[in-house]
SEKOLNU-420167 format. One line per field, with one value per residue (C-alpha): residue number from 1; residue in three letters; x, y, z. Coordinates in steps of 0.02 Angstrom, whole numbers, plus 50000, padded with zeros to 5 digits. Layout:
N
k <- c(NUM,...)
r <- c(ALA,...)
X <- c(X,...)
Y <- c(Y,...)
Z <- c(Z,...)
***
This chain:
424
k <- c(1,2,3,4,5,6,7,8,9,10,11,12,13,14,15,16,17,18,19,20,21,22,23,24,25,26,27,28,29,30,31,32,33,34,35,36,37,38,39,40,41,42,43,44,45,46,47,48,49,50,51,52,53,54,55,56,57,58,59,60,61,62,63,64,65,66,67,68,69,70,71,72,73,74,75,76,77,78,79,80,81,82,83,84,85,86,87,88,89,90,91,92,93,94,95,96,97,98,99,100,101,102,103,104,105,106,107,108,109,110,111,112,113,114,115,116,117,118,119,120,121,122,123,124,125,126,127,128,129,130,131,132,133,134,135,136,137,138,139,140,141,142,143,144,145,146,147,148,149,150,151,152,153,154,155,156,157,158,159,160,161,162,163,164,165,166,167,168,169,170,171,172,173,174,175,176,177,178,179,180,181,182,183,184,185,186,187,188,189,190,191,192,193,194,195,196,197,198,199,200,201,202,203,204,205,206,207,208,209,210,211,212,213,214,215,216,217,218,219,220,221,222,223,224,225,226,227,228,229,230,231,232,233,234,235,236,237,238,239,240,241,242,243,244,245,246,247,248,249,250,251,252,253,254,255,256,257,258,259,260,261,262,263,264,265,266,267,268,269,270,271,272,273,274,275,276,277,278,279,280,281,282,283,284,285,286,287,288,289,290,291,292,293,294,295,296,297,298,299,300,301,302,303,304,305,306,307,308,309,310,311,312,313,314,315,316,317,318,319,320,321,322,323,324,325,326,327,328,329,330,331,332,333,334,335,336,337,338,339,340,341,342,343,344,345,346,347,348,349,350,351,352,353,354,355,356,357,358,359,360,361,362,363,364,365,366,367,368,369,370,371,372,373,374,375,376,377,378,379,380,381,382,383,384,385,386,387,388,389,390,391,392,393,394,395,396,397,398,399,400,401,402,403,404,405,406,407,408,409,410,411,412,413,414,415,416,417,418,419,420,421,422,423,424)
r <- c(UNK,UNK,UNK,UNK,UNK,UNK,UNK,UNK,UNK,UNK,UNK,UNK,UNK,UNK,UNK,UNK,UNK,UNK,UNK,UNK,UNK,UNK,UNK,UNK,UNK,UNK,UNK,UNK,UNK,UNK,UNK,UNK,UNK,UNK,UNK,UNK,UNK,UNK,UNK,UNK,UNK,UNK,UNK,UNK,UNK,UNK,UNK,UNK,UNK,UNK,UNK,UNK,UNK,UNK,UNK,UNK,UNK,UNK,UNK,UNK,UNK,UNK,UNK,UNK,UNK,UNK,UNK,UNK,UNK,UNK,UNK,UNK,UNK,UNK,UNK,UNK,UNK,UNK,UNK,UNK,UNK,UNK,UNK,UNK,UNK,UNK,UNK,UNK,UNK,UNK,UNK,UNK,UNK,UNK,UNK,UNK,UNK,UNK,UNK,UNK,UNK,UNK,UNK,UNK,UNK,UNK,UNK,UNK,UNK,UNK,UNK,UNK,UNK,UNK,UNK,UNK,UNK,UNK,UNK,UNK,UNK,UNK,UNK,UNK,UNK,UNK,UNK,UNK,UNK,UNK,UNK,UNK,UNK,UNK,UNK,UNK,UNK,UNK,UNK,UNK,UNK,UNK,UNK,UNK,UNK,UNK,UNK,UNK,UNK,UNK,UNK,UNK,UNK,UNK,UNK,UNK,UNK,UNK,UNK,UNK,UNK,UNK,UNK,UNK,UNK,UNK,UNK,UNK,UNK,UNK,UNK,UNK,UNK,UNK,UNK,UNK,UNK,UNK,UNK,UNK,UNK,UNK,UNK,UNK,UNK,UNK,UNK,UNK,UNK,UNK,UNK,UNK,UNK,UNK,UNK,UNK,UNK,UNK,UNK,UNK,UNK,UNK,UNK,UNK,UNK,UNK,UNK,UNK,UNK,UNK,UNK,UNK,UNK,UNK,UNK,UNK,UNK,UNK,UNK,UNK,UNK,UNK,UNK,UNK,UNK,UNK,UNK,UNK,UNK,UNK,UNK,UNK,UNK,UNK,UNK,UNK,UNK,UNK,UNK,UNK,UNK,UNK,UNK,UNK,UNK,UNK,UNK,UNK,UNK,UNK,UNK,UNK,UNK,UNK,UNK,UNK,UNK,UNK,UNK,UNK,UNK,UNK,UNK,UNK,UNK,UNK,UNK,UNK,UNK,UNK,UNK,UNK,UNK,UNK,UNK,UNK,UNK,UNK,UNK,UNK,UNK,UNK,UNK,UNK,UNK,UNK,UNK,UNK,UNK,UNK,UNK,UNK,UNK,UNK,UNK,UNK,UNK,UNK,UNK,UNK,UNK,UNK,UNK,UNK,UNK,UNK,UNK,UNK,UNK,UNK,UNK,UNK,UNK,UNK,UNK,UNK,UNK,UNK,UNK,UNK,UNK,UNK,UNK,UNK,UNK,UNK,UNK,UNK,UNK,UNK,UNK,UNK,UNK,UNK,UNK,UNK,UNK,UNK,UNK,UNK,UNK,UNK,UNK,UNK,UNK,UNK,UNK,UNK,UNK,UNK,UNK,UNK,UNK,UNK,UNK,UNK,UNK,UNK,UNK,UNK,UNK,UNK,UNK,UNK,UNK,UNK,UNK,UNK,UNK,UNK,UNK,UNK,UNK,UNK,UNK,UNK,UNK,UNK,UNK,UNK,UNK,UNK,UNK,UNK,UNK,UNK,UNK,UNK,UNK,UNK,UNK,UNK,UNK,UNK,UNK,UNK,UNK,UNK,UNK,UNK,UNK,UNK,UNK,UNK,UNK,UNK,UNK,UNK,UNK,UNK,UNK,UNK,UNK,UNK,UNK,UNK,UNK,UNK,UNK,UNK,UNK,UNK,UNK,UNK)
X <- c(52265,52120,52196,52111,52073,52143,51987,51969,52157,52119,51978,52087,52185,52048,51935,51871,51983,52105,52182,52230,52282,52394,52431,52477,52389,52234,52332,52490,52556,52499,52611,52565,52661,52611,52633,52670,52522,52412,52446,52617,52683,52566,52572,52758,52747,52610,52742,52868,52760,52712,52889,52905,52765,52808,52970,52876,52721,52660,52521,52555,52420,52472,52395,52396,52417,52353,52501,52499,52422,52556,52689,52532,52459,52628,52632,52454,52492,52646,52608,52452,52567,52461,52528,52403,52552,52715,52821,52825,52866,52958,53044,53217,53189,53076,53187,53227,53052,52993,53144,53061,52946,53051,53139,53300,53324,53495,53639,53573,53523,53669,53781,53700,53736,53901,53797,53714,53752,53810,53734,53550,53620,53673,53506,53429,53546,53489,53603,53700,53559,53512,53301,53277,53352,53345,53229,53245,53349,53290,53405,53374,53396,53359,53254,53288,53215,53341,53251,53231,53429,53461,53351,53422,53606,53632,53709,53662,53668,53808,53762,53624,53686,53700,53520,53435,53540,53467,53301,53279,53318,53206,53055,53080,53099,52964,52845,52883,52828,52672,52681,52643,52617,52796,52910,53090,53098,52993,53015,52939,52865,52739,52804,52806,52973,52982,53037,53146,53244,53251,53320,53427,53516,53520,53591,53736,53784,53831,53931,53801,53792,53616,53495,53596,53754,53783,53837,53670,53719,53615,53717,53576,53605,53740,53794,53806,53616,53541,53604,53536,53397,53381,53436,53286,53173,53240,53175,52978,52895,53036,53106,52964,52780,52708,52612,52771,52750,52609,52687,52724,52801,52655,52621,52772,52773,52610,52686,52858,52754,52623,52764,52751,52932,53113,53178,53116,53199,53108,53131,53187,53020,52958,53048,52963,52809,52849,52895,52729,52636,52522,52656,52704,52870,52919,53084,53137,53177,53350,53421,53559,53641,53577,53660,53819,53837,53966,54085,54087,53979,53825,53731,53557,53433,53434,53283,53202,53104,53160,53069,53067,52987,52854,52916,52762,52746,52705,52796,52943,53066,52934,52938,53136,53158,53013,53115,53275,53184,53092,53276,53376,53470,53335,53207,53278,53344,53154,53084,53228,53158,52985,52964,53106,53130,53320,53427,53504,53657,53775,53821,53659,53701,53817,53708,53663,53472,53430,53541,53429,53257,53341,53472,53476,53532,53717,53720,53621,53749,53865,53730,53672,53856,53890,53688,53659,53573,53434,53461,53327,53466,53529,53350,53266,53103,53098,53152,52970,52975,53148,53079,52916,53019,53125,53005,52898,53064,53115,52939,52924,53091,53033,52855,52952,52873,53012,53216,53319,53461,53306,53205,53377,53395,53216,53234,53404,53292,53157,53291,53397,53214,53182,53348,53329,53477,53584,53509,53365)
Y <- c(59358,59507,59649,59801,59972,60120,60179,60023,60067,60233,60167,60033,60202,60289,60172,60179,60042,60022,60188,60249,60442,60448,60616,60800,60969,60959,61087,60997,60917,60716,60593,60410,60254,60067,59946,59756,59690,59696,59659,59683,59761,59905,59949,59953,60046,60175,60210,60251,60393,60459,60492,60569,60682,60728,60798,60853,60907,60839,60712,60517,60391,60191,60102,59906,59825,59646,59524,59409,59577,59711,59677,59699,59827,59955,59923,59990,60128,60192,60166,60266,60397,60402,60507,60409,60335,60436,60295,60120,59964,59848,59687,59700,59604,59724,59878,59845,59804,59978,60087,60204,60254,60272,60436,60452,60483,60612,60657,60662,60475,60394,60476,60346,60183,60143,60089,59962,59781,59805,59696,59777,59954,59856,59804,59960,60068,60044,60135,60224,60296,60259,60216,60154,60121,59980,59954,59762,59623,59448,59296,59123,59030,58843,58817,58661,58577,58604,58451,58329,58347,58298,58180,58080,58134,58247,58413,58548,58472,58574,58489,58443,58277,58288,58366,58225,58094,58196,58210,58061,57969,58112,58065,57885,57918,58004,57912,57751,57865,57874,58051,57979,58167,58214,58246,58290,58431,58590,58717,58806,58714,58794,58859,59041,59178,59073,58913,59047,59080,58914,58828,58957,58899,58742,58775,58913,58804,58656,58766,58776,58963,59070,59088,59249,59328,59503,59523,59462,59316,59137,59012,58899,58759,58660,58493,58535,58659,58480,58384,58504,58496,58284,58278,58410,58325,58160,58234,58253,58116,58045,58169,58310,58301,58293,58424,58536,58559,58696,58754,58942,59009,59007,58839,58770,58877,58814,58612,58680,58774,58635,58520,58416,58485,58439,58568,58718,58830,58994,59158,59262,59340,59162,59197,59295,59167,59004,59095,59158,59100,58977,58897,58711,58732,58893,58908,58759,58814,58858,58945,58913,58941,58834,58678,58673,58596,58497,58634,58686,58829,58882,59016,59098,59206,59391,59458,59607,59762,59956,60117,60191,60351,60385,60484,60552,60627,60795,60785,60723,60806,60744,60584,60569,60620,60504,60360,60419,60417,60251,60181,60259,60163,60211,60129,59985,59949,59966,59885,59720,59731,59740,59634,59510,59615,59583,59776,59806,59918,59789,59874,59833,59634,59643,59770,59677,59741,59676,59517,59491,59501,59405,59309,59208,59383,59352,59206,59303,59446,59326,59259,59415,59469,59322,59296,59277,59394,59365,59420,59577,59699,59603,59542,59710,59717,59570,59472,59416,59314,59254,59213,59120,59018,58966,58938,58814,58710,58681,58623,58522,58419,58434,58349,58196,58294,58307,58271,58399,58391,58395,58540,58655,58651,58696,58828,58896,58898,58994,59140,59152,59213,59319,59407,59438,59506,59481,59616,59613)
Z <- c(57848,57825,57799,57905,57847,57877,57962,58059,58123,58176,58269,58362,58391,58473,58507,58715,58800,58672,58704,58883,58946,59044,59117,59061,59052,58921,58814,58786,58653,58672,58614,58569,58593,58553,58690,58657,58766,58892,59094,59156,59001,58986,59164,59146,58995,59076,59247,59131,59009,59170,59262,59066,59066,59251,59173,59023,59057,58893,58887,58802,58747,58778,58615,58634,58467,58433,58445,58271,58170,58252,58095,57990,58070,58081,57896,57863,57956,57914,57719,57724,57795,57954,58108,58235,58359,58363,58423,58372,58485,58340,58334,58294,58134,58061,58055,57869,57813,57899,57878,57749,57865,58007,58080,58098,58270,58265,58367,58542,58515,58421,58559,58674,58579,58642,58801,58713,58661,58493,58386,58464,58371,58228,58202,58226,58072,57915,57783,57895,57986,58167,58163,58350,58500,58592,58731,58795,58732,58684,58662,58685,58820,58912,59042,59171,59302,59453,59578,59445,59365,59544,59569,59415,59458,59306,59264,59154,58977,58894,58701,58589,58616,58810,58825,58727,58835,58992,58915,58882,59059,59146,59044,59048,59246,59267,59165,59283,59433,59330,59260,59090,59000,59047,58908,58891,58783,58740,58610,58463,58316,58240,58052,58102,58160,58318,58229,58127,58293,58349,58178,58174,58313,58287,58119,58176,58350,58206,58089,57964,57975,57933,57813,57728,57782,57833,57631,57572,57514,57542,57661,57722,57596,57687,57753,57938,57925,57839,58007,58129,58069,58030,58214,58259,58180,58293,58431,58387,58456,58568,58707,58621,58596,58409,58468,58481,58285,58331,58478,58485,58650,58769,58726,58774,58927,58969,58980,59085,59188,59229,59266,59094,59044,59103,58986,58873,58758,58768,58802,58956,58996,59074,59199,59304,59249,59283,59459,59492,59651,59562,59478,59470,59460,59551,59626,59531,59373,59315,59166,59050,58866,58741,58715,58581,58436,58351,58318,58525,58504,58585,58488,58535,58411,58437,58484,58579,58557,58472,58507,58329,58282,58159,58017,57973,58168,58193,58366,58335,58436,58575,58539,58511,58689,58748,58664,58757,58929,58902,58846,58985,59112,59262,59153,59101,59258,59329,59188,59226,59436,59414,59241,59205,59033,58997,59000,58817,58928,58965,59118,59203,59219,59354,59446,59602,59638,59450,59477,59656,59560,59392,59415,59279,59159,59231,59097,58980,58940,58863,58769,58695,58673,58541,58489,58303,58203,58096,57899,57924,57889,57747,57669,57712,57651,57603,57759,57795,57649,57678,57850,57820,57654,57817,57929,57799,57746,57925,57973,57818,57870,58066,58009,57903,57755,57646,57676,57749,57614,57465,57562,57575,57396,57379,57482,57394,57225,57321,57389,57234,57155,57289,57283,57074,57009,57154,57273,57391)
***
């Protein structure tokens, strides 16, 4: 990856079209925030800085960060000690790599995180210390074809086992009605944090635990994480594409939406896609927990976005109370109507305007109640590397590269040397 400089990053800062005013008197105080994309997500995250600096009469600036560089990018930023963007938009996995950087955000903020799902706060204290709040949650989830379970007289698979069963007689099915590009099965292959978040459940709904538990110590190498993923790698090429080994989320979106999918593990924002007017398979498409393993137990990836504040800002106060607003009940109940973007206040699933627009989130608060946590409070800094080590060994055993049982040892060897001396 080419690393950009810090004058390059400025420049993407202030750079005509990458940055956008929003509103406030020329005199105030303008605060910055990144926002994860382009579209729907920056005009939801532009209504809610201006019903902020309505109340505030201070000014923000929407910054849209490149999506495979933003990890990258944050880091370049925050190391040169740069005060560019007051608030960050970060991945709940990076809160350990960043959290020397990060403000903590105080008492007015930590008051609030009994509202939230738990492990979402958990992932945002590092040390003791509350960095972010949470803004939406994330957790995996399967997506079905509703006509075609009926049409072959099936229910919701409820197990690995049951889904490649049902897989399996939909594609066949299908492919006699002359559909021959249909698969089964769609997920995310490609050796990057995606497959991270899908082998991880694979791995936790057999018993085989994670990577690294919550007392830093490395669990992957295991009978029952060696058979999730033999019997992961059974599906490329039967009820899943080969191509699936490259997929990243859109991709597999892209075949379920088109109609090429039964199922699809992804992520709750597809919702309100593969619902969109020029959809294939709008209005047909139902949601569910991820199958279960062996052991009974169906286990999704936590995921989702924190607000975290720069701690190099020189309006901080500013933008601790523009992260409060943006993570507020009003917002995140807006931000659930208008975008599909999953609430992290439990009390907002059984609301019944979100439940109208999103439906599917009355399965998802379960999920996210008992979703697994990946080891970036554990790993810290280091949980990039513990991620992409993961990432490689899984696709290695998914690609018929190496054995499962062989590549988990390798992958033990390669931890133990990133955690020297028994710390990370």
């Amino acid at each position: 990856m080419t690393l950009l400089s810090l004058a390059t990053l400025r420049q993407l800062v202030c750079a005509a079209g990458a940055v956008l005013a929003i509103m406030g008197a020329a005199q105030a105080a303008t605060v910055t925030i990144t926002c994860g994309s382009t579209g729907r997500e920056l005009a939801l995250c532009r209504e809610g800085t201006e019903s902020w600096s309505a109340r505030t009469g201070h000014s923000v600036k929407l910054v849209t960060m490149p999506g495979s560089d933003t990890l990258t990018l944050t880091q370049q930023l925050l190391a040169a000690g740069a005060a560019d963007i007051d608030v960050f938009q970060i991945d709940i996995a990076w809160t350990g790599i960043l959290a020397r950087h990060l403000q903590a955000l105080g008492p007015a903020a930590a008051d609030r995180t009994a509202q939230h799902f738990p492990a979402m706060v958990q992932s945002a204290t590092v040390g003791g210390q509350l960095l972010g709040m949470p803004w939406f949650g994330d957790a995996g989830v399967l997506y079905y074809r509703k006509d075609l379970l009926q049409r072959y007289g099936l229910a919701v698979p409820r197990t690995w086992a049951e889904l490649r069963q049902a897989a399996q007689t939909i594609q066949a099915g299908e492919r006699r009605r002359g559909a021959d590009k249909f698969w089964g099965f769609v997920w995310q292959g490609r050796a990057y944090e995606g497959l991270t978040c899908n082998a991880l459940e694979w791995v936790a709904s057999q018993g085989g635990g994670g990577v690294v538990d919550e007392g830093g110590r490395i669990t992957i190498n295991n009978p029952a994480a060696a058979k999730a993923l033999r019997e992961a790698a059974g599906w490329v090429g039967t009820i899943t594409p080969k191509g699936v080994l490259n997929y990243t989320e859109e991709e597999a979106r892209g075949v379920f939406q088109s109609g090429n999918a039964a199922f699809m593990r992804n992520w709750p924002y597809a919702w309100s896609l593969v619902n969109d007017p020029g959809s294939s398979v709008r209005h047909l498409v139902g949601v569910a927990a991820l199958p279960a393993g062996a052991g009974g137990r169906s286990t999704a990836t936590l995921a989702g976005s924190l607000l975290v504040v720069n701690k190099y800002s020189r309006h901080s106060d500013l933008a601790i109370d523009l992260v409060l607003h943006l993570t507020s009940a009003a917002e995140q109940k807006r931000r659930a109507i208008q975008g599909s973007y999953s609430p992290t206040l439990p009390g907002l699933y059984g609301d019944p305007e979100v439940l109208a627009t999103a439906p599917y989130l009355a399965t998802l608060r379960d999920t996210l109640l008992s979703a697994v946590a990946r080891p970036s409070t554990a790993t810290g800094a280091k949980y990039n590397r513990v991620s992409i080590e993961f990432s490689n060994a899984v696709h290695s055993v998914l690609t018929g590269e190496s054995d499962a049982d062989e590549r988990l040892q390798v992958l033990d060897n390669k931890l133990r040397r990133l955690r020297r001396g028994g710390q990370w």
